[in-house]
N, C-alpha and C positions, 0 to 999 in steps of 0.2 A: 721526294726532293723538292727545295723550295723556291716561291719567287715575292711576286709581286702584283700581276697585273691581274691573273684572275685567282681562282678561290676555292679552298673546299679541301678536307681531308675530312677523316670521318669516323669517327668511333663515339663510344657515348660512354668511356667510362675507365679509359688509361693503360687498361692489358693489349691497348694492339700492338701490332708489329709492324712491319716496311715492306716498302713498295718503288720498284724503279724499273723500266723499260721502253719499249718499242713507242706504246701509246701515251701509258701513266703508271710513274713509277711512283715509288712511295717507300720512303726509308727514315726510320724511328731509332732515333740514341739518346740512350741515357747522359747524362753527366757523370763521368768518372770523378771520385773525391780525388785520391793524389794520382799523378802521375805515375803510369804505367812503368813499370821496369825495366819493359823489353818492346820497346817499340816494334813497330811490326815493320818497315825499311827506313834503313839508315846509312848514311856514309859517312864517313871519319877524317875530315880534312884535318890541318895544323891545330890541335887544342880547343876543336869545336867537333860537334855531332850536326849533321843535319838531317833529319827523316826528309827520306823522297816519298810523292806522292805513290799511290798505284797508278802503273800504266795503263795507258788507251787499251792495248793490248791484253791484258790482264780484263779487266772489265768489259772486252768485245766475248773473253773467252767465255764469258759468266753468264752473257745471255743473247740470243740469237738476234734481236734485236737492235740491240748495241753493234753487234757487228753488224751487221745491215749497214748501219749507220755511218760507224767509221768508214766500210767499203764506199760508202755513196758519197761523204767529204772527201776521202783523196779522187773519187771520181773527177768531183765535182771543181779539186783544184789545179788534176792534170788538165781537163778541159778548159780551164780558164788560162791556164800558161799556154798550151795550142794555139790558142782564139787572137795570144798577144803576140807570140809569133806568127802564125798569117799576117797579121795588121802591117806588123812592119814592113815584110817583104810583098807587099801586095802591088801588084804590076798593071798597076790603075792609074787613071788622072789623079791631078793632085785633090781636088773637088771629093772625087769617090772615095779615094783615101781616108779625107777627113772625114766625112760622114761616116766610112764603115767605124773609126775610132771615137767617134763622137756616140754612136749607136751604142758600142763597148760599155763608155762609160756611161751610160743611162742602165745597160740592161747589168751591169755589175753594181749601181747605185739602187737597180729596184729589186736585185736578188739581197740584197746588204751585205757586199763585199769590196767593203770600202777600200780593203788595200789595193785590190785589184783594178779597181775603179779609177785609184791613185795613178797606177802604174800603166794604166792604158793612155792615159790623158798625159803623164810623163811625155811615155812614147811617140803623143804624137809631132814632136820636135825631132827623133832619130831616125835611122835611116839616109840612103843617100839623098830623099829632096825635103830637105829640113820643114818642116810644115810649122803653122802659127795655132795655136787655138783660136776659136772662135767665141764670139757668144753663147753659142749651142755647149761646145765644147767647157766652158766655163758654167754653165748653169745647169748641167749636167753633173758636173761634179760638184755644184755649190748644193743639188738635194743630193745627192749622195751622202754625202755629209751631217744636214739636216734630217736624212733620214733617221740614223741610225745615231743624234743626239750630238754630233759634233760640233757641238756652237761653236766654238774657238779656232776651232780648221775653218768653219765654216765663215767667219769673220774676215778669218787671214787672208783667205780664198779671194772674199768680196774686194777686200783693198787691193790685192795684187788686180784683181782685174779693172778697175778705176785707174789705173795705170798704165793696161794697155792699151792703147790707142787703136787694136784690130777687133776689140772686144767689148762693145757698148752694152751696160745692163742694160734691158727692155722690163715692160713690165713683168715678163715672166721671171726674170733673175729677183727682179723685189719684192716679187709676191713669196718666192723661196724663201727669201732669207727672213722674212715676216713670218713667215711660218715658223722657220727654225728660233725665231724670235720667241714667238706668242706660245710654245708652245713649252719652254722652258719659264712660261711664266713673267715675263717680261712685255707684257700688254701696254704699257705706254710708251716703251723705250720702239714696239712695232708700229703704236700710231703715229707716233713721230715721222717715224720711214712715211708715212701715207701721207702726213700732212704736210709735212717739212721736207723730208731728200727726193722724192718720185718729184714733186712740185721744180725745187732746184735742176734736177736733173733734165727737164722738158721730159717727162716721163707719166703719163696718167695712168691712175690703179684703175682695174679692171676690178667686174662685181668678183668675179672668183678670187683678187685681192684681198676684198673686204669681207666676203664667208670667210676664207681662211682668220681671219683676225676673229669674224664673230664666232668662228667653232672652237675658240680657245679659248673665250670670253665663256663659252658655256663649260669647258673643262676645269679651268679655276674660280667658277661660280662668283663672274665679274661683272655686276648688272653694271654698274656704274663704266666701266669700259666696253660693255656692249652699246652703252647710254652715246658714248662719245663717238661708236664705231660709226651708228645709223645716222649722226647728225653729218659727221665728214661724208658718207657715202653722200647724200640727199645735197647736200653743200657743193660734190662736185658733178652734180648731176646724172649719178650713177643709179639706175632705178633697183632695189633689190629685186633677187628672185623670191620663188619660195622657199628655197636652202636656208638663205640670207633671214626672212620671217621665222625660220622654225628653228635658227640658234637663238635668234633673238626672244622667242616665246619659251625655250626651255630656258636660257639664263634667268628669264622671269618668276620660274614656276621654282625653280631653284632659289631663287631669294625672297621666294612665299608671296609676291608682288601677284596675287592673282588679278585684279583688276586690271594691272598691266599685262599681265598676259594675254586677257581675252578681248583688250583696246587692239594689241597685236593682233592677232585673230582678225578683229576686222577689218585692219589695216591692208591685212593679205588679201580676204575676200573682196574687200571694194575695188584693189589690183586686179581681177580677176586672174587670180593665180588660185592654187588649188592647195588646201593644206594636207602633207603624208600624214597617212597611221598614224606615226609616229606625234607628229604635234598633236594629233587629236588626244594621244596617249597620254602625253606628258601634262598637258591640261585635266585629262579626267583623274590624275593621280594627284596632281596639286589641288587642285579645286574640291577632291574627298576630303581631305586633311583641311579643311577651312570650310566646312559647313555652316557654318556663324554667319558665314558674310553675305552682303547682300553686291551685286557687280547687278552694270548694267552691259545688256550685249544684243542684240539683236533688236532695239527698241523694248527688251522689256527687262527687268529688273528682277532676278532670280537666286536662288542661294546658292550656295556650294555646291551643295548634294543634288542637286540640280542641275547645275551645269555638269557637272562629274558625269550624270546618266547620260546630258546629250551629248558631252565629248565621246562617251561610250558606245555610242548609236552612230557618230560620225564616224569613228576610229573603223566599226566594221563597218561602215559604206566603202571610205576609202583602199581599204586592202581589196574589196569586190571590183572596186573601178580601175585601183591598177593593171590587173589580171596577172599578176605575177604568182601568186597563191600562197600556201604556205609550203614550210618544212615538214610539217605533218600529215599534208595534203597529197607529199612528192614520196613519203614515206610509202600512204597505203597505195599510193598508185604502180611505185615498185612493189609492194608486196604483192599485189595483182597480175603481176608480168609484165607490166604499161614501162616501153622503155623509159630511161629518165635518163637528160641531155645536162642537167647542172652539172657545175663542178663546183668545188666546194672555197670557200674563201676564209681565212682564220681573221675574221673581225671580230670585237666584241660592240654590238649596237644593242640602243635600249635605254629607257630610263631618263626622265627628265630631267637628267645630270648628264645625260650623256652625249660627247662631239664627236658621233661616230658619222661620217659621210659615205659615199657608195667607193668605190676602191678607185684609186689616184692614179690619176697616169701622170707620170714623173715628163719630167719637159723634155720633147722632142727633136731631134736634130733637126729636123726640117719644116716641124710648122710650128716651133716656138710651144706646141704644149699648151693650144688651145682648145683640146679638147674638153669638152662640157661634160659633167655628167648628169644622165640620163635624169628625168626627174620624176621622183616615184607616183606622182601622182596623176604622170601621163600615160592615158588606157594604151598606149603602141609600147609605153617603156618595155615591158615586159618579151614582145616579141621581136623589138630592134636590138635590145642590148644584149651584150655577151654573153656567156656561159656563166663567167662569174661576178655579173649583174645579176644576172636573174636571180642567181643562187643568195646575193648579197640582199635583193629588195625581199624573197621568200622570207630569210632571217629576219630582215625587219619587221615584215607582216608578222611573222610569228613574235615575234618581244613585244611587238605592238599592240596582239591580242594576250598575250600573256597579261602584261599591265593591266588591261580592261580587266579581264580576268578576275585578279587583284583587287584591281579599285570597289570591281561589283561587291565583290566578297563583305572586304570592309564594310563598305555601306551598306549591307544587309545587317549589321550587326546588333544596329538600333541606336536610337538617338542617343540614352544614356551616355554610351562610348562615343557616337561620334563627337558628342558636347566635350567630351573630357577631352580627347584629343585634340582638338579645336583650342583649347583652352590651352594643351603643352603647346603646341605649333605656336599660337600667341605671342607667347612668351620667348621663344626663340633659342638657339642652343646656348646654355649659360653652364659655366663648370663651378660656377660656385651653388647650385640651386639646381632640382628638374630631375627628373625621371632618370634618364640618361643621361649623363655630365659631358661634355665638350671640351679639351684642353687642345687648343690651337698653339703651333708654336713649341719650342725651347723653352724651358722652365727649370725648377726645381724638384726634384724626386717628388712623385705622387706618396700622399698621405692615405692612403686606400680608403680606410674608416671615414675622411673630412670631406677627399677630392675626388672620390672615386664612385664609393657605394658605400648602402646604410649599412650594411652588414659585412665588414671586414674579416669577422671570421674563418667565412667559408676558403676553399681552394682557389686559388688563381689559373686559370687557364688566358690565355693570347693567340690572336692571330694578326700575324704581322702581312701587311698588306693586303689588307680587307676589302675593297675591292668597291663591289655594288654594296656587299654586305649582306648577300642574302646569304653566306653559309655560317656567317658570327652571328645573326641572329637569331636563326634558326638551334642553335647549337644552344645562347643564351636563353630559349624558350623552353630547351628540354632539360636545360640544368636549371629555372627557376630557382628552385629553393636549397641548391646543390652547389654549385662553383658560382662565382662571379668571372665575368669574360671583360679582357682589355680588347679593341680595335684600334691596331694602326695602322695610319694607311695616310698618302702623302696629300692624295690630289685634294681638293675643298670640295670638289664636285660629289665627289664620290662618300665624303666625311658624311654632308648634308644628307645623302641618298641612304647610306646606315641610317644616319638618326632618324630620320623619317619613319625608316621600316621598324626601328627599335620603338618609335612613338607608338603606332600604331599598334604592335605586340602587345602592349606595355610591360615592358621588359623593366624591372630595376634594379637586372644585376650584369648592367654592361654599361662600360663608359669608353668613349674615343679618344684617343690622341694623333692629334693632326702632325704631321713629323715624318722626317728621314727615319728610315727602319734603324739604323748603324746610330745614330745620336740619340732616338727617343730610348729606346733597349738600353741604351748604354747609360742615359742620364737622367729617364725620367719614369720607370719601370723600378721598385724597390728590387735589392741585389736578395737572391736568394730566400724568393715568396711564390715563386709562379710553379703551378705542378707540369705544366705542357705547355708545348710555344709548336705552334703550328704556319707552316708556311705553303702555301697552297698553289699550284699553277704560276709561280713566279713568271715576268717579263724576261724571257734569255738576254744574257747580252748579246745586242745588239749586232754583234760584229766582232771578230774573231779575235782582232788587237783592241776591242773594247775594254774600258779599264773601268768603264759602270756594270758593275755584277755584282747582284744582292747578295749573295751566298760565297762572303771571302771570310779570310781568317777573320778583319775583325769582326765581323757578323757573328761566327762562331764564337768568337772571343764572347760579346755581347750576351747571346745568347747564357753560353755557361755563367755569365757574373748574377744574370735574374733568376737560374733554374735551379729548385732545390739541390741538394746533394745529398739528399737522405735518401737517393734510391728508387724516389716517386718520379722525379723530373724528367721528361724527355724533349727531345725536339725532333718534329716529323716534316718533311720537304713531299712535297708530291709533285711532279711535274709530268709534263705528256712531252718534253723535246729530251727526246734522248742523249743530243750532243751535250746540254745545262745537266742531263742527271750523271755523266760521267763526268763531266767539273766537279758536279758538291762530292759527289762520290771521293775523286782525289782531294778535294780538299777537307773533307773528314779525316782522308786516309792520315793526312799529318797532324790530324786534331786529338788522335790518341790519347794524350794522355788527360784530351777534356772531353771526350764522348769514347763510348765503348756500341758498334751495332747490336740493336736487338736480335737481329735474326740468328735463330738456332747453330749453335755452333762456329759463329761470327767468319762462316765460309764467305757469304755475299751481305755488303750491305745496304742491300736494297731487295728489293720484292716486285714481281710484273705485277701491277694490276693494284684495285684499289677496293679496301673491303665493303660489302651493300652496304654493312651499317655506318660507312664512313659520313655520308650527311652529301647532300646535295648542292649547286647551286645556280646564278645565274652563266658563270661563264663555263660551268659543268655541262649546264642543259645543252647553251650553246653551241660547246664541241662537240658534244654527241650528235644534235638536229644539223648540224656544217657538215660531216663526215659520215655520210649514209652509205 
């Protein structure tokens, strides 16, 4: 079953089957030609047919799993209806009152249970002593919102409280809706907020204001709005930390600006601030790929493949200084019998594309949500911070040597290759020219042969929201001279971070398309050429009345218009949240007479578990080393 945000099914050759449960499901349908006969449930209103989905019920019966599951959501939302009646009748001051409903709506806005979130914050008006929201109360429910992608609630939200006179935003309510801003990609319409309305309002942005803008700036791979973010901080006299330097140094490394990255670098050093793993990582990963160049950085003047080795040399000091360790380190110490205290966190961090931060505490009813997070490159972080700190800075260490890893690999390879690659980097991603082609944007149906690859012949395989890109490359390395592979996938961040890895393979039978899943599929994918369309770990919706979810009819719709019909075409979803694999499940169920399940005897269509030979990848690795 499929999604978006991470990645990976896996087979090498078209005979698999499906998959769907507890951890990682995985379910494969062909395209049916016509329209089935005998649909499999139907009701019959006035002069219409409608097939109803299969029920919850029906697919808890199918795997143990699944019910798990379902038992733990109505768990999960009789305890939430409990939580709002106490609230009401609670036989407290008014003070205490508001707070325990203020607390409601934080801890239902960081479980992502927006409606509930909704209905606390309602609440807190009923009852016999009418209550007001607060600040708290209001910004509370403005990340709730922002959580879980609701710009538009989230908007509404912000006006209605500018209105009331018991509810002043503070920096903490602008730094929210900046996030909710920046993070839909709207990077100037948030620096505005910072420069223009906090200003108006007698209201100063906090450094935690401006990291959040600069770690969006690195998710839409926006050197130029990270360019704007550092001059407003510096301008209002806001000093960065080292957060603030290490979006700024991956935005860099992300738009191939090495020079500017490693000016960065020493912008932080001469702050006497300390740079994470992590930036030493993202530098030695951009600075492999630009061997050519000569930067100047410490007083001396060195090339690519040079700094790459010393960021490599840095990357492991710092994960040693932390003392946080790794995922691999916590692994064999459990295998030894050494107890182990993390608990596990579903981040994906990594990659000098990537704005991933340590885990967010959503703003507080009572001290506004000034809490800091720990910062990885302080030797105490590791033994002050929580359970799932520790566990979050471990993951980092570990992606941070993975990258090294990598980088070394590459650069043992030999100059030949690193010249050549030096030379596509150069050049930059161009869809008319290049190794791997680039189509950013809404266009016109791709020409495979002109737009795509030199070799149209071959079979069309896709993976739709590709993610870091390491499982479409990987896949595009072992069908070389076999299939040609499409990647689509939405963020720019992440576009850059494929090409990257496809450069270095040198892969030339994979090209990108930057694009919504539902528009690119449907308008710029030729209709009935692709042999398999693969969707990997998709992003669940968000929230239970969320209306963003990759895997709807027209998806499917989409889907069938590109996949052959001769019998070869499938489309495979893998997921590991079992609540999203029993959506695509019903929503297969009524897709009948455009997908038929693979699995034998089309009793279940889905499969637990996910086959060795399915293919690997980075946010694969990740679940597995999160989840010990």
């Amino acid at each position: 079953l499929g999604g978006d945000e991470g990645h990976r099914d896996g087979d090498g050759d078209g005979d698999e089957t499906t998959t769907a449960a507890e951890k990682r499901a995985r379910t494969s349908a062909p395209p049916s030609k016509p329209p089935r006969s005998t649909p499999p449930l139907s009701t019959s209103g006035r002069g219409t047919t409608r097939i109803e989905p299969v029920s919850y019920g029906a697919l808890a019966a199918l795997d143990e799993g699944m019910a798990r599951n379902v038992k733990a959501n109505r768990k999960r939302a009789r305890d939430a209806q409990t939580l709002l009646k106490r609230a009401v009748n609670l036989k407290q001051s008014d003070e205490e009152r508001l707070k325990f409903f203020n607390r409601l709506v934080k801890d239902f806005g960081n479980d992502k249970q927006l409606g509930f979130a909704e209905e606390a914050f309602r609440r807190i008006a009923e009852g016999p002593r009418k209550l007001r929201p607060n600040v708290y109360s209001y910004t509370n429910l403005l990340n709730a919102c922002v959580r879980v992608g609701e710009l538009q609630r989230a908007r509404d939200l912000f006006e209605r409280m500018k209105k009331d006179d018991a509810a002043t935003p503070n920096e903490v309510t602008y730094t929210v809706l900046v996030k909710g801003l920046a993070q839909e990609g709207l990077l100037d319409e948030a620096a505005d907020v910072i420069e223009c309305d906090m200003p108006r309002a007698g209201v100063t942005p906090n450094v935690r204001t401006f990291s959040t803008l600069l770690r969006n700036c690195v998710r839409h791979a926006d050197a130029s709005a990270a360019r704007r973010c550092f001059q407003t901080m510096r301008d209002s006299d806001v000093a960065p930390d080292a957060a603030s330097f290490d979006y700024l140094v991956k935005t860099r490394c992300a738009a191939n600006d090495i020079a500017g990255a490693w000016a960065a670098l020493e912008e932080l050093e001469a702050q006497g601030l300390d740079p994470s793993p992590q930036t030493h990582a993202a530098l030695a990963t951009a600075s492999s790929l630009r061997c050519d160049l000569l930067v100047k950085y410490d007083g001396e003047e060195l090339n690519g493949g040079d700094l790459a080795r010393r960021a490599c040399d840095a990357a492991r000091r710092a994960v040693d200084a932390n003392g946080a360790g790794t995922v691999e380190g916590q692994r064999e110490e459990n295998n030894s019998g050494i107890a182990i205290t993390g608990g596990s966190v579903g981040v994906g961090v990594g990659g000098y594309g990537s704005d991933s931060d340590a885990p967010a505490a959503a703003p507080d009813d009572d001290d506004a949500a000034k809490t800091k997070t720990p910062p990885s490159s302080a030797p105490t972080a590791a033994v002050d911070a929580s359970k799932s700190v520790r566990q979050f800075l471990r993951l980092r260490n570990s992606d941070a040597l993975r990258q090294v890893a990598d980088a070394e690999a590459f650069l043992a390879k030999g100059d030949d290759v690193l010249r050549a690659v030096a030379r596509d980097i150069a050049d930059g991603m161009r869809a008319e020219r290049g190794r791997v082609r680039v189509h950013d944007g809404p266009g016109a149906e791709l020409r495979l042969g002109v737009d795509a690859f030199d070799d149209a012949s071959l079979p069309v395989r896709v993976e739709v929201c590709s993610g870091h890109g390491d499982w479409v490359t990987s896949r595009a390395a072992a069908d070389a001279t076999r299939r040609n592979w499409l990647a689509i996938e939405m963020r720019k961040n992440r576009v850059a971070m494929t090409w990257h890895k496809a450069i270095r393979r040198r892969l030339t039978n994979l090209a990108l398309l930057r694009g919504t899943a539902h528009e690119t599929l449907s308008t710029r994918v030729p209709a009935d050429r692709v042999e398999e369309i693969h969707v990997n770990y998709p992003d669940p919706p968000e929230w239970v009345g969320s209306s963003q979810c990759l895997v709807d009819r027209a998806f499917l719709e989409a889907c069938h218009r590109a996949l052959k019909k001769d019998g070869t075409g499938h489309v495979t979803f893998v997921t590991d949240d079992p609540t999203y694999a029993m959506r695509m499940c019903r929503e297969l169920s009524v897709a009948a007479g455009m997908f038929a399940p693979t699995e034998e005897g089309g009793a279940r269509p889905f499969r637990a578990g996910v086959p060795e030979d399915y293919g690997g990848s980075y946010f694969d690795a990740m679940w597995t080393n999160g989840n010990l």
